[in-house]
N, C-alpha and C positions, 0 to 999 in steps of 0.2 A: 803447634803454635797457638791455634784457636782455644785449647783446653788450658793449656797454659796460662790466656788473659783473661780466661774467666775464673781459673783461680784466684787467682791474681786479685779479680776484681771482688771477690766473695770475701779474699781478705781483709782486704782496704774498708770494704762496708763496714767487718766488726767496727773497728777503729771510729771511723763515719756517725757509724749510731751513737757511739759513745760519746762522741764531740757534740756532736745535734743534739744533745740532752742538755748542755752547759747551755746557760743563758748568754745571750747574743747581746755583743756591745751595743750601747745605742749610738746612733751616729744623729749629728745634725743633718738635718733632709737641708740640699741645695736647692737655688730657685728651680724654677722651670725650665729658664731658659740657658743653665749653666751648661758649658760643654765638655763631660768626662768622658774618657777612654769606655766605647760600647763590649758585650761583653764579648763578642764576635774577638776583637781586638786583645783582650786579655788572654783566650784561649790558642792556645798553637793550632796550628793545621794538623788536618790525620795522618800526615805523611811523618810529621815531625815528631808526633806525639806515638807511632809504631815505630821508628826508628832508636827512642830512647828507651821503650821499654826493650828492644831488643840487648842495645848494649847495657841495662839493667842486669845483675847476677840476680839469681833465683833467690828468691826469702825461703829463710828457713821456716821448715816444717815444726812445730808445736811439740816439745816430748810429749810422749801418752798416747797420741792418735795415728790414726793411718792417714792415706792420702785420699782413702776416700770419703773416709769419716769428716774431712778436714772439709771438703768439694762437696759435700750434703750439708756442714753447717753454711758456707759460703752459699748454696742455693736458699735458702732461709731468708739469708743479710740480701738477697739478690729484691727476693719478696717483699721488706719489710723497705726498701727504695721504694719498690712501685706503687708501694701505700702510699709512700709519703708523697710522691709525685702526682699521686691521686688525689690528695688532701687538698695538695696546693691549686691543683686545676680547679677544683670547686671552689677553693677562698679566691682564685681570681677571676671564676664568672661571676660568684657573687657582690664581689666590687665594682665588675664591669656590669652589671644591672640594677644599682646604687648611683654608679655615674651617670648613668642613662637616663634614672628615674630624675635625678640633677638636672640636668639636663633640656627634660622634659618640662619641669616646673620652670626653669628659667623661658623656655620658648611660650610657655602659659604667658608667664607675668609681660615678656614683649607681647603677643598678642592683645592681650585685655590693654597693655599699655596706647597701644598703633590704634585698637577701637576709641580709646577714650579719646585719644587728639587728633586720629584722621591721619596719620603720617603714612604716607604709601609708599613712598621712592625712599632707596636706601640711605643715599646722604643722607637726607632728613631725621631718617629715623635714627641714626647713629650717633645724632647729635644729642638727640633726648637725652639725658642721666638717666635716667630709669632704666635706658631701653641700654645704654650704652655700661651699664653695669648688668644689666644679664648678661650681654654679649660674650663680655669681659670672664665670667661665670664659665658662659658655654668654651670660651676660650683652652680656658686653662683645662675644663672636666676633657674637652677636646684631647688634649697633646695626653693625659693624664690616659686617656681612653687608647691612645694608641700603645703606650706603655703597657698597660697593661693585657694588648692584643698580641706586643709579640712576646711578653714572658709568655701567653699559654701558647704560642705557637713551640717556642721551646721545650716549654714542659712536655705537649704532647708526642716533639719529635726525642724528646729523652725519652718518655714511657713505653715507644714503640722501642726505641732501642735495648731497651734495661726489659722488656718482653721476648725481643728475638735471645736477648743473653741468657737468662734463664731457660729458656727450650733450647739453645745451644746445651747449655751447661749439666741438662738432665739427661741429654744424650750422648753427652763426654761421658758421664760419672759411668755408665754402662760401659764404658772403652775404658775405662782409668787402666784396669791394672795389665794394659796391656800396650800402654807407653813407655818411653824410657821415660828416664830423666830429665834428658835436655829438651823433651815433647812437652813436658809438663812446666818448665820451667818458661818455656815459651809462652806459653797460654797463660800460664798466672801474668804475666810480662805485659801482657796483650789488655787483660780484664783491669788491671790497674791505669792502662791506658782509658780503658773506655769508662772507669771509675772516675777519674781523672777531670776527663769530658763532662759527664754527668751529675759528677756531686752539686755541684751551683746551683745546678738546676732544681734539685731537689732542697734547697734551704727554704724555709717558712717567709722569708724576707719576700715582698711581692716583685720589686725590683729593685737592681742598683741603681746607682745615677748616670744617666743617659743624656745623651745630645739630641735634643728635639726642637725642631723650629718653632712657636706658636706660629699658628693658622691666623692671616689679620684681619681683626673685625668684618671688613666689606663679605671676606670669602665665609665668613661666619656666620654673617645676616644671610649673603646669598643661599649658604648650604642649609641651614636650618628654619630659614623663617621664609624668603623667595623660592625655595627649592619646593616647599608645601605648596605654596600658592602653584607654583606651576605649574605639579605634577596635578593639583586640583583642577587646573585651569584644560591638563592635559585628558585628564579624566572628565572632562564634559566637553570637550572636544571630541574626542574618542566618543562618550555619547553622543554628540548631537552627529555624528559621522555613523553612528549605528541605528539614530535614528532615519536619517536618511537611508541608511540601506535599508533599513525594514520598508521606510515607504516606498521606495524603490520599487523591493521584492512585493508588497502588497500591491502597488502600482499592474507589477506583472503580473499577477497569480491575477488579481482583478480581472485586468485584460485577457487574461489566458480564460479564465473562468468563461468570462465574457463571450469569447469565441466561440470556447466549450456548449454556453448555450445555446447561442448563435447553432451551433451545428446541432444539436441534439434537436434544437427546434426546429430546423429542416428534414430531420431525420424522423421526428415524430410526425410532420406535416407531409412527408411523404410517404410514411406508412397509415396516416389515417388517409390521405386518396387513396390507398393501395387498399384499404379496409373500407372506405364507401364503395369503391367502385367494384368490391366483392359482393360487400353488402346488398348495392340495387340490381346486380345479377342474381343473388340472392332472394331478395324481395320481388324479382320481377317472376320469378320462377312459383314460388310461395303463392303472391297473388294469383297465377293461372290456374294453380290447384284448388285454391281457394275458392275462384269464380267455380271452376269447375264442379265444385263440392256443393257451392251454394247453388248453382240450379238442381243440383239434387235434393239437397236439404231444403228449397221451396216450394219440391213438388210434393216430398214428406209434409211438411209442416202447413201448406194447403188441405192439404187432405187429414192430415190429424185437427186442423182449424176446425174443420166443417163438420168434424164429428163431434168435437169440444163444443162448438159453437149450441151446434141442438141440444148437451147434454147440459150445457150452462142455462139455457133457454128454459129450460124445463126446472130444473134447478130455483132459476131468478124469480119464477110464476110461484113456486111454492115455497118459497123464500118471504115474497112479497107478501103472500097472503099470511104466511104463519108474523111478519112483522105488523101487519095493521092489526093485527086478533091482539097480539101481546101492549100493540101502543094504545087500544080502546083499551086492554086490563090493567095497564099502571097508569093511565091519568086518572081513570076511576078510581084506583087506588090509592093513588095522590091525593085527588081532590075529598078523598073518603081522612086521611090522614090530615092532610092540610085544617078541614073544618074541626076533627078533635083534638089536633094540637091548641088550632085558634079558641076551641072552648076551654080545653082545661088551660089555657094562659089566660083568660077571661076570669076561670072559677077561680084559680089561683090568685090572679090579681087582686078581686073582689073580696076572696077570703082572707089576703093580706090586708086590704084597706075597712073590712067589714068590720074590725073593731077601732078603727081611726074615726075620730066624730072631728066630722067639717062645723066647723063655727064660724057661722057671721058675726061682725061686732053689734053689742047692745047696744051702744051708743058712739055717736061720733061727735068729731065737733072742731074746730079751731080755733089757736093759742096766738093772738100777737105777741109778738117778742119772744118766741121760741121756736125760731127758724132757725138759729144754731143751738148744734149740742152742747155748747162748751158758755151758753146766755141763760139754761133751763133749766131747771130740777124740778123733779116731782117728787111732794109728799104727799104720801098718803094721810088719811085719817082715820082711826079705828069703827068708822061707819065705813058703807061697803060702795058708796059709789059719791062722798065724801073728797076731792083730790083741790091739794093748795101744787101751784106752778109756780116756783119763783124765779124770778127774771131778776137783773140787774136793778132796775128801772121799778118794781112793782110788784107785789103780791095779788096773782089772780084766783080766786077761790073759785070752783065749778062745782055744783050738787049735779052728775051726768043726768042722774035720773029724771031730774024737773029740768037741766037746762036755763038752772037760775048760775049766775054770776057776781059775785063783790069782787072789791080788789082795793090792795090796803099802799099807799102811796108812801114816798120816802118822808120820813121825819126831818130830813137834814139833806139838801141838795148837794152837799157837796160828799156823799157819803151815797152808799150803794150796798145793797140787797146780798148778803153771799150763802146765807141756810136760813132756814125756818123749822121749826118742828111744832105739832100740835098737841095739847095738852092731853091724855088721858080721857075725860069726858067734851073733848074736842070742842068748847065750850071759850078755852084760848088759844094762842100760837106763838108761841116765842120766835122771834126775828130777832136776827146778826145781821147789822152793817157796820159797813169798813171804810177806811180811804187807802188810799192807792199810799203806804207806812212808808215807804222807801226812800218817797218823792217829798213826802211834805213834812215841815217843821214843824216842830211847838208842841202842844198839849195834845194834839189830835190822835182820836181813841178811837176804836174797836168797840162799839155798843151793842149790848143785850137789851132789847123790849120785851116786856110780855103784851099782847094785842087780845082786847076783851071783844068778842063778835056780839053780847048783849046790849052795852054802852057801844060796840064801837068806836073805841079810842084804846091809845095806851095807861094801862093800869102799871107797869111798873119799868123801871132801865137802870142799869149800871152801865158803867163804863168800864173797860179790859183795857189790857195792853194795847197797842195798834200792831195787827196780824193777820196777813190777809188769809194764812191759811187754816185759820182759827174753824173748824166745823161744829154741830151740836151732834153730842151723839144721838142723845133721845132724851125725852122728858117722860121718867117714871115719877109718881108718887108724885111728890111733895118737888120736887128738884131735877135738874138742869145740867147735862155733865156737858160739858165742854173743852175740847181736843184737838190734835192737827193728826191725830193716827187715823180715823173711821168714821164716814160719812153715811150712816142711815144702812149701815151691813155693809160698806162697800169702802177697802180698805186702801188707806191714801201711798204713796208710794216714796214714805220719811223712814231714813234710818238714825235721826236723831231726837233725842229727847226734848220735850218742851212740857210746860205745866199745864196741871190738871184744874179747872176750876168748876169750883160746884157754888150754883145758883140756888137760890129758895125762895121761888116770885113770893110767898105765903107768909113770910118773915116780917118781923119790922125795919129788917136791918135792905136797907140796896145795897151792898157790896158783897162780890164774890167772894170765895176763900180759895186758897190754893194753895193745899196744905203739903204738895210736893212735884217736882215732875216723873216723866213715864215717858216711854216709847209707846205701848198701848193700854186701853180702857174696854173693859166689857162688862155688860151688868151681869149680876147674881141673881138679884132680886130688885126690889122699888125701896129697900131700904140697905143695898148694899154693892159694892162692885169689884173689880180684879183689878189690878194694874202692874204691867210689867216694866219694870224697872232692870238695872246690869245686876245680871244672877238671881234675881231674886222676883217672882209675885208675891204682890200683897194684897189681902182682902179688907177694903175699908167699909166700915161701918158708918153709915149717915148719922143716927141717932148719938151713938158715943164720940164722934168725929173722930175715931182712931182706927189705926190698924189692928186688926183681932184674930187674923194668922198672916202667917209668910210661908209660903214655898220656894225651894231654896236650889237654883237649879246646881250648884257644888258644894252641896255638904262634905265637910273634912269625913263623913266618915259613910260616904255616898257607896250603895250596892258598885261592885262592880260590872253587873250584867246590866246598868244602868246607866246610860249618858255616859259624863265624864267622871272618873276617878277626881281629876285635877283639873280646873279651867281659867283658863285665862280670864285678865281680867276685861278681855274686849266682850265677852257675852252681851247680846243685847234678845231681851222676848220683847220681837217686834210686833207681833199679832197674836190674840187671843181670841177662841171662841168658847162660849159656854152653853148646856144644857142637861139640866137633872142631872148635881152631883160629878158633872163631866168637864174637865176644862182641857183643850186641847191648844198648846201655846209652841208657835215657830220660833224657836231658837236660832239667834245667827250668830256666828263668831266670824273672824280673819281666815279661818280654813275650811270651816264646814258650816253645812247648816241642817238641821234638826227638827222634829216635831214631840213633844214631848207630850204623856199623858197621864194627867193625875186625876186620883180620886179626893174629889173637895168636902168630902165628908171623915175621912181616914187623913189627907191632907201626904196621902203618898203619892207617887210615882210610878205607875204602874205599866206602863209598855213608852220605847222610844222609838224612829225608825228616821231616817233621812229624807230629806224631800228638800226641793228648791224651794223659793219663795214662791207662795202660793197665790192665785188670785183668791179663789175663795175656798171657805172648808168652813163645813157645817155637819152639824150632828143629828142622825137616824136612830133614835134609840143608841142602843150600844156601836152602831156603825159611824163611823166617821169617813166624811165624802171630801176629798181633797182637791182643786183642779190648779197645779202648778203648771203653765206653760202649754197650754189646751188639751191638757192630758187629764180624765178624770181617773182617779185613784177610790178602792174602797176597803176602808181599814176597819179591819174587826179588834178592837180592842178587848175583847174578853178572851179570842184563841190566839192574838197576836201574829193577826196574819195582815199582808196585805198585795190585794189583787188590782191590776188596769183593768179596767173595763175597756170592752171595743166598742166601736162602732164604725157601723160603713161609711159615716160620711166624718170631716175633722168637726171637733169641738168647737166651738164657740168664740170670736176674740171675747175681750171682758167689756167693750161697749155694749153687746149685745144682749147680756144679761147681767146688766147691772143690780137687778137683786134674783141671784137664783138661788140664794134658800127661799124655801117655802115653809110658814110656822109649822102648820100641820100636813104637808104635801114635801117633804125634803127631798125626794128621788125623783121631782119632776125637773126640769128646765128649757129653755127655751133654745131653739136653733132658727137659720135661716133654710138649711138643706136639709133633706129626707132622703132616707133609700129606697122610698118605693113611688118609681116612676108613674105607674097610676095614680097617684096621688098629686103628683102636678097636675096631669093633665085633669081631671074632676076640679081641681083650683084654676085653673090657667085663666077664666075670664074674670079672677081677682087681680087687680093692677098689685095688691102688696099681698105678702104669705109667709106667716112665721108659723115654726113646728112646737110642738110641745114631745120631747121625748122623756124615756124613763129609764131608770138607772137602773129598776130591776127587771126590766127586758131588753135593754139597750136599744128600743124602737120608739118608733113612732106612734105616738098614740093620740094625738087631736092636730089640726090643721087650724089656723086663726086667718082667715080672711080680712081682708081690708079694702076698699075703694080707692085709696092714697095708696101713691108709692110708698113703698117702706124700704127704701137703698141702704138706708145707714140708721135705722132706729132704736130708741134709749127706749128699755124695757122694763114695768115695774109692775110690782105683784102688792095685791092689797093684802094686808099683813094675815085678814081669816082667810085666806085663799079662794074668797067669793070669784075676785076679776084681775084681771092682768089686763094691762095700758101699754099703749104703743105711740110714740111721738117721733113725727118725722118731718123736718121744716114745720114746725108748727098744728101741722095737722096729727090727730087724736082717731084712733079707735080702742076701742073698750069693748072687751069680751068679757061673758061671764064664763068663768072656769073650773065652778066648786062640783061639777059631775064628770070630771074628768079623775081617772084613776092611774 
């Protein structure tokens, strides 16, 4: 009978497949809540549905094949069911995890909705539209979701079944040919039965239409949206109930521990008594032995004393005497070294300071109105002891030598004294007074006098611009150069151009000329001078009143191993010096700054090197002496070198050698410190002490003594290098210093 329904049922399949292929009517899908016949209800019971394949007569057999040939294609059609039952299970998990995801999103949008308005209790929230249309949502996916929970319950109780049928039906085919008939007939009988059951189940269709309640909102908010909260509510419940067990269990393990030490600690306390009171049975035992030992080892140790005692005794006596032999032979030998250290740091000393020549001043004397540095200047006069002070207030003339005095008084009280210079045969003195230009209106001028010492009065005056920082440079020859760059070799600290004017007391004419401006002015000669101007010196001639060369510091077609290729046009030659053929002129631009060296006979360019602004730089033959920033520098222009010079002690500020060229003496200048401490002390009972060092020894070579303090003293050198002056609040010494080398 068994073989017979799965014939049966292998045959029905053909048919099956065949039909399953034809496309399937569509029907209109009913609501949700329509109530059709479930499929439970459509199908007979197994009783009913074995009973009529029984009184079913057997299907005929297919011409052409056998019965088993027939019962092997039927296990095929058997297989190509549980495919398809297989298909269908996966297309209705994959719906039922689409409605889920549904589902999901709808309990989202309640969520986000409940936070947006606060709604907590379910009425409330039911009533929202927003919240009351997911619900609505989750309703239907709901009832939708159960549908499709019991087709796969079906599917998978048809797939188990249409699997035992198959493993039945590969175990008939083995029996076939040794059934009858009505055996076989039975079983086809039976497998159209269970075909019968199963076809439904196998259509692609997910479901028929079913009788389903929908679930009503309340139990909907409850299940989906209350049921989180509570099982959330229940899961920190559940935590805070496990947190309390942990403290619980910590509580105990605490207290256990607690105990735990509790005893260990009595148990270590009673094995350390158990361990002292070994120990000073221990130690009492030790010490008897001990005492005992010790009266033996201190009647050893007496009796080894007392042979030590005499053998140290003996010892300590020749000991003692071999220590006073040796301390009588190094003090002698001390005091043997001590006296020829102290001489040769004597001879040393004396042969450092043996070429140093102490000079007392040849004359002294004191200045009124040259108690500040910043009220006084000193010019000299090409005699040698010759010196004009001038003060605001007054020109005081001093001959040091006789200790005669004149003094030449203001021409104009409301105007004041700012340089003087004397004439060549020093015979006149040209005097510049000023007014305070800033402050006052109107015509008020800036005047040049020339002052005759044979009449004693003024022989000649123009009037200038009103300038207070107007200085003279010097009066050679014939003329008067007049500037705000350079004060008597000592260069003012402008970095902008002003006019040049050239005087001629000798003229018929009173009025300057100024035939151009400059940054600076240096003479050539008494009939000729430099002046640097942006990019360019020029050499003007007195006699022709023109310029009669230019040096050009950016020529278009400039060496390159020379200055600049290209130069802006911010160039400014701020300073110039000159001597035989030699002009050495500091270049400043916006980025660097320069020393430049030309030959004024060739009218070329001959070595350049870098240097800051310099205080001063003067010319040694071919050497050039630079001192930017209390650093002296010595430049060899001929091999294009250039070296610092040291010395032990620092350089100079620029108050203190306000003229350190010397005409015929260039490598001398003046300091306040020295490095050979002998040399204070031989000066010390001079209250002032200024040095004279040398650039080609880097020392010390003369000491200049004074009587007056000299704290802060303005220093000037007589142009033949006979004497050097010293003024300090008003007080004067004067050294002669033409044998100094």
């Amino acid at each position: 009978m068994r073989i017979r329904r799965i014939l049966y049922i292998a045959l029905l399949l053909t048919f099956m497949i065949v039909g399953c292929d034809k496309p399937a009517k569509k029907t209109t899908p009913k609501k949700i809540r329509s109530e059709v016949p479930t499929q439970e209800k459509i199908i007979p019971d197994q009783k009913q549905q074995e009973k009529a394949a029984e009184e079913k007569p057997a299907l005929p057999i297919p011409s052409g094949k056998t019965r088993k040939e027939l019962a092997e294609e039927k296990i095929s059609q058997v297989r190509k069911l549980f495919a398809a039952l297989k298909q269908k299970r996966e297309n209705l998990k994959e719906d039922m995890d689409k409605i889920n995801a549904e589902i999901q999103l709808s309990i989202d949008d309640i969520k986000a909705e409940r936070q947006k308005t606060g709604l907590k209790e379910s009425d409330e929230a039911i009533k929202d539209i927003n919240i009351e249309a997911s619900l609505k949502a989750i309703q239907k996916a709901h009832a939708y979701l159960d549908i499709v929970t019991e087709e796969i319950q079906l599917v998978e109780k048809s797939r188990a079944e249409v699997k035992g049928a198959e493993k039945q039906l590969r175990l008939d085919i083995l029996m076939l040919t040794r059934r009858d008939e009505a055996e076989i007939d039975r079983m086809i009988t039976d497998l159209d039965l269970v075909i019968t059951r199963i076809q439904p189940d196998a259509q692609k269709l997910i479901f028929e239409n079913k009788a389903h309640t929908l679930m009503p909102l309340p139990e909907i908010y409850d299940k989906y949206i209350l049921e989180e909260e509570r099982k959330k509510e229940q899961e920190l419940e559940k935590e805070r109930q496990r947190q309390r067990e942990l403290e619980q269990k910590r509580d105990l393990e605490s207290k256990r521990q607690e105990e735990e030490q509790q005893r260990k600690l009595l148990e270590a306390r009673r094995q350390e008594q158990e361990r002292q009171r070994l120990a000073a049975i221990k130690a009492r035992q030790e010490e008897e032995a001990r005492q005992k030992q010790k009266i033996i080892d201190e009647a050893n140790r007496i009796k080894l004393a007392e042979e030590r005692a005499k053998e140290a005794a003996r010892r300590q006596v020749e000991r003692e005497e071999q220590q006073r032999a040796d301390a009588i032979r190094r003090a002698a030998e001390a005091e043997r070294q001590q006296k020829a250290a102290a001489a040769r740091r004597a001879a040393q000393a004396e042969a450092e300071i043996a070429h140093v020549k102490i000079i007392s001043p040849a004359y002294t004397d004191y200045i009124p109105g040259c108690n500040r540095r910043d009220t006084c200047e000193v010019r000299w006069s090409n005699s040698d002891t010759l010196v004009a002070f001038v003060t605001s207030q007054k020109i005081i003339i001093k001959e040091m030598s006789q200790g005669a005095t004149s003094e030449i008084e203001r021409f104009d009280h409301d105007q004041y004294f700012i340089d003087a210079a004397w004439s060549p045969d020093n015979k006149k003195m040209a005097l510049l007074a000023t007014h305070y230009c800033e402050l006052e209106r109107g015509t008020k001028a800036t005047t040049l006098s020339v002052w005759s010492f044979d009449g004693g009065r003024s022989v000649y005056s123009t009037d200038l611009p009103c300038n207070r920082e107007m200085r003279i440079i010097s009066w050679r020859g014939n003329h008067i150069l007049i500037h705000t760059s350079v004060v008597q070799g000592i260069f003012l600290d402008s970095t902008e151009d002003s006019p040049v004017y050239i005087v001629n007391p000798s003229s018929n004419s009173n009025q300057a000329t100024s035939p151009f401006r400059a940054f600076s002015v240096v003479w050539k000669d008494d009939k000729s001078f430099f002046y640097g101007q942006t990019r360019t010196i020029g050499l003007y001639d007195l006699n022709s009143r023109k310029t009669v060369a230019q040096l050009n510091e950016c020529p278009k077609d400039a060496d390159a191993t020379l200055y600049y290729t290209f130069c802006p046009s911010s160039i400014k030659v701020l300073r110039m010096t000159y001597d035989s053929n030699r002009l050495a002129a500091f270049v400043n631009t916006k980025d660097d700054n320069k020393i430049s060296v030309w030959n004024t006979q060739t009218l070329n360019k001959v070595f350049w090197f870098g240097s800051d602004l310099p205080d001063f730089f003067w010319w040694n033959a071919a050497l050039l002496y630079v001192v930017p920033a209390r650093t002296l520098y010595k430049v060899d222009t001929v091999a294009k070198k250039l070296y610092e010079l040291q010395f032990t002690t620092e350089l100079p500020q620029r108050y203190y050698t306000d003229q350190i060229r010397f005409p015929n003496k260039p490598h001398l200048f003046i300091d306040k410190g020295t490095e050979l401490p002998l040399l204070h002390e031989k000066t010390g009972s001079a209250r002032g002490t200024v040095f004279v060092k040398s650039t080609k020894s880097s020392n010390t070579v003369a000491a200049l003594t004074c009587e007056f303090n000299l704290k802060n003293p303005m220093i000037a050198w007589q142009p033949k290098s006979h004497y050097a002056l010293a003024i300090d609040a008003g007080q004067v010494c004067m050294w002669r210093v033409a044998d100094i080398n």
